[in-house]
C-alpha positions, -999 to +999 in steps of 0.1 A: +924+352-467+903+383-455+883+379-482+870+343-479+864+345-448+843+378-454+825+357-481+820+331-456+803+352-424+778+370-455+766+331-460+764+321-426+743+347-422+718+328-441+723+301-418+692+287-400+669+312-413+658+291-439+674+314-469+692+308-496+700+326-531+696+314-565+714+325-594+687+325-620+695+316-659+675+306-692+686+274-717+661+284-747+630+303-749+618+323-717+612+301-691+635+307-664+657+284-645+676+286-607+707+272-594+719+277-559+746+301-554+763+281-527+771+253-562+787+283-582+819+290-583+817+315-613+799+327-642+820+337-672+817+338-713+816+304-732+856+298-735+868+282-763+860+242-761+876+209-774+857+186-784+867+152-771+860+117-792+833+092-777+824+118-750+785+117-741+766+139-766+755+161-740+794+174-735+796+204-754+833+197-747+862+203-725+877+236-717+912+252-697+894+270-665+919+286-640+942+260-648+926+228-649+901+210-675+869+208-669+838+196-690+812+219-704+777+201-703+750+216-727+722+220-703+696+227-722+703+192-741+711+171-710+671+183-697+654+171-731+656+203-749+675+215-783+713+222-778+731+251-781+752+254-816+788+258-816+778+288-836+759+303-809+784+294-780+805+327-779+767+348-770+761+321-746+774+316-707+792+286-686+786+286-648+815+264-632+798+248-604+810+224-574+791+191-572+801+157-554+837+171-549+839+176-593+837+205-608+821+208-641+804+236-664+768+238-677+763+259-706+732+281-706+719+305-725+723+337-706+728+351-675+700+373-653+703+375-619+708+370-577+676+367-558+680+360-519+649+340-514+628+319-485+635+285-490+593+284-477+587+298-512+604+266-528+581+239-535+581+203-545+576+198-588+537+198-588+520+163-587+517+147-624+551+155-635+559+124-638+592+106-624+613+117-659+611+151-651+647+168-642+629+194-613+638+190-578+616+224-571+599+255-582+590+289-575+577+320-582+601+353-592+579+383-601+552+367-610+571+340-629+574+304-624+610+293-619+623+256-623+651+248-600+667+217-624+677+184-605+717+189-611+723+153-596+705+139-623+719+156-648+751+147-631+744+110-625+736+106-665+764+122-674+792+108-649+803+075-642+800+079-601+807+049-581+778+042-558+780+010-545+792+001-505+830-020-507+826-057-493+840-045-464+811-027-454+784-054-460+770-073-432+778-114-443+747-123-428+721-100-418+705-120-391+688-111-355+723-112-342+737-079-363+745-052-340+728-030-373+697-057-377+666-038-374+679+000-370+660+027-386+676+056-403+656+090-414+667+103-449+653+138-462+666+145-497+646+160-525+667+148-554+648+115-564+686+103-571+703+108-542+675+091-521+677+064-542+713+061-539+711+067-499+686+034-498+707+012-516+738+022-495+724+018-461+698-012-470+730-031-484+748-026-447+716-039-430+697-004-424+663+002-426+652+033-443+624+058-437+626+086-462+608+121-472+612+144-499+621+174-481+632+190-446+598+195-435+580+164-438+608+152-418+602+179-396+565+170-393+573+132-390+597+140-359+573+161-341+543+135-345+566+107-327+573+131-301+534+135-296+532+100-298+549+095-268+582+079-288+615+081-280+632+089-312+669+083-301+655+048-291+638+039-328+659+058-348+699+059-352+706+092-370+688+113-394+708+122-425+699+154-446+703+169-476+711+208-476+691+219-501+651+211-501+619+229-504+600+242-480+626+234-451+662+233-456+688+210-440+702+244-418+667+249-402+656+211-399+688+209-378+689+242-358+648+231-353+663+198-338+688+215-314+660+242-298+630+208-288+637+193-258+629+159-271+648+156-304+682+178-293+701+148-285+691+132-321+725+124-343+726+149-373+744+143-405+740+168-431+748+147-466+752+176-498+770+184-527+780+216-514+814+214-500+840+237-489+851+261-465+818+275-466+798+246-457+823+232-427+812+270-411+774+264-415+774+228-402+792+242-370+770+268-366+735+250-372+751+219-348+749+193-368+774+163-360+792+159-392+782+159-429+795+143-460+799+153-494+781+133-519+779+110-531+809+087-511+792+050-500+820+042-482+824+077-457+791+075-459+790+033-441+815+045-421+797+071-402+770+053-400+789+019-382+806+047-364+773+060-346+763+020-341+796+018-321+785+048-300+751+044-297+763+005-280+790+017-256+762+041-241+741+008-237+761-011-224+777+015-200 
């Protein structure tokens, strides 16, 4: 227990200064690629795999990790790019990772490093890149770009995830009358996927949706209504955030929040893959009100109709 819980104060540390650390890796050739450390759970040799019938063709296959199965995808095939051969597997690498609550393995080519970076020095893929592309960011290590790939893509192409809102949760009849009818919501994601998936949740439960592509446009957005003379609170129910973005992270978009006078008060949820011990620490620390793993429509309706109910018994108190 003294251990995780040293593990866990070293990655608060990086908590609202805007830092993170990426584990950097290659698939084939020399370009180098990043994945947060905060997804890995650990980095080992290419066990031995099984392949399993009908699986997609980007499962390498299936392997016994710590005592439980989990899938081995080729990354290098699952971005576009040629495979890695069963002949080449025992030179080559798995990093187990934690995504949406399911662990799975991505193969890769080979292992290099751990760079604590500035999430400032993250940018957004360049413009022209087209909507195909599997980059959420990039950066530049020594002189070298380095292509932070879009895991929840990946992800959503391999696995079957549900991500559509129960019955329960839908409005029969979004009319003027709806408690929801006409309330705004802020999203900040930088996964083209997991925005999408956000819209379709909360415009199918009678939400409007205002979205940006990282931590600080939404930033920038808040302060200009603040200059404008708007009440945010009043216009907007909650802002939900991804963790992970260029430029701004979810950590310092919130802990920016909490320290202005006009946007303190503004209901926080903090909506990532990471999950764990680790990240119930950071979203205490940073403030936020709650966050949710992705991606879960349902807990996901829930808070929001929770906030509704809130945001209506302070009205009409």
């Amino acid at each position: 227990m003294a251990g995780v819980l040293e593990t866990v104060n070293q990655r608060t540390q990086l908590v609202g200064k805007n830092r993170l650390e990426l584990l950097l890796f290659r698939l084939n050739g020399e370009q180098t690629f990043g994945i947060n450390v905060f997804k890995v759970k650990e980095v080992l040799q290419c066990p031995s795999l099984t392949q399993l019938p009908k699986s997609d063709p980007v499962v390498s296959g299936v392997a016994n990790i710590r005592g439980a199965t989990v899938s081995i995808v080729d990354l290098a095939l699952a971005v576009g790019g040629k495979g890695i051969s069963e002949t080449e597997r025992d030179q080559c690498f798995v990093i187990i990772t934690e995504y949406n609550r399911l662990t799975q393995g991505f193969l890769v080519r080979n292992v290099e490093r751990i760079v604590n970076m500035n999430w400032e020095s993250i940018h957004p893929p360049p413009l022209g890149v087209g909507d195909e592309n599997y980059l959420t960011a990039v950066t530049e290590i020594d002189d070298k770009l380095v292509e932070i790939i879009d895991v929840e893509k990946v992800l959503s192409e391999v696995v079957d995830l549900e991500c559509e809102v129960s019955e329960e949760f839908v409005p029969d009849k979004a009319d003027e009358d709806d408690p929801e009818n006409g309330r705004r919501v802020i999203i900040a994601d930088d996964s083209m996927v997991a925005r999408k998936q956000l819209t379709r949740c909360l415009e199918t439960i009678g939400l409007e949706v205002v979205s940006f592509n990282d931590g600080r446009q939404a930033w920038e957005f808040l302060l200009e209504q603040v200059e404008a003379g708007r009440h945010v609170n009043d216009d907007y129910l909650m802002l939900i955030s991804d963790i992970e973005m260029p430029e701004m992270d979810g950590y310092t978009l919130t802990s920016n929040i909490r320290a202005h006078s006009d946007l303190a008060d503004m209901h926080v949820v903090l909506h990532t893959s990471l999950s764990g011990v680790f990240n119930q620490s950071m979203v205490r620390k940073v403030g936020a009100d709650n966050f949710i793993a992705k991606f879960q429509p349902d807990e996901l309706a829930k808070t929001v109709f929770n906030q509704i109910e809130v945001v209506e018994g302070v009205n009409a108190s």
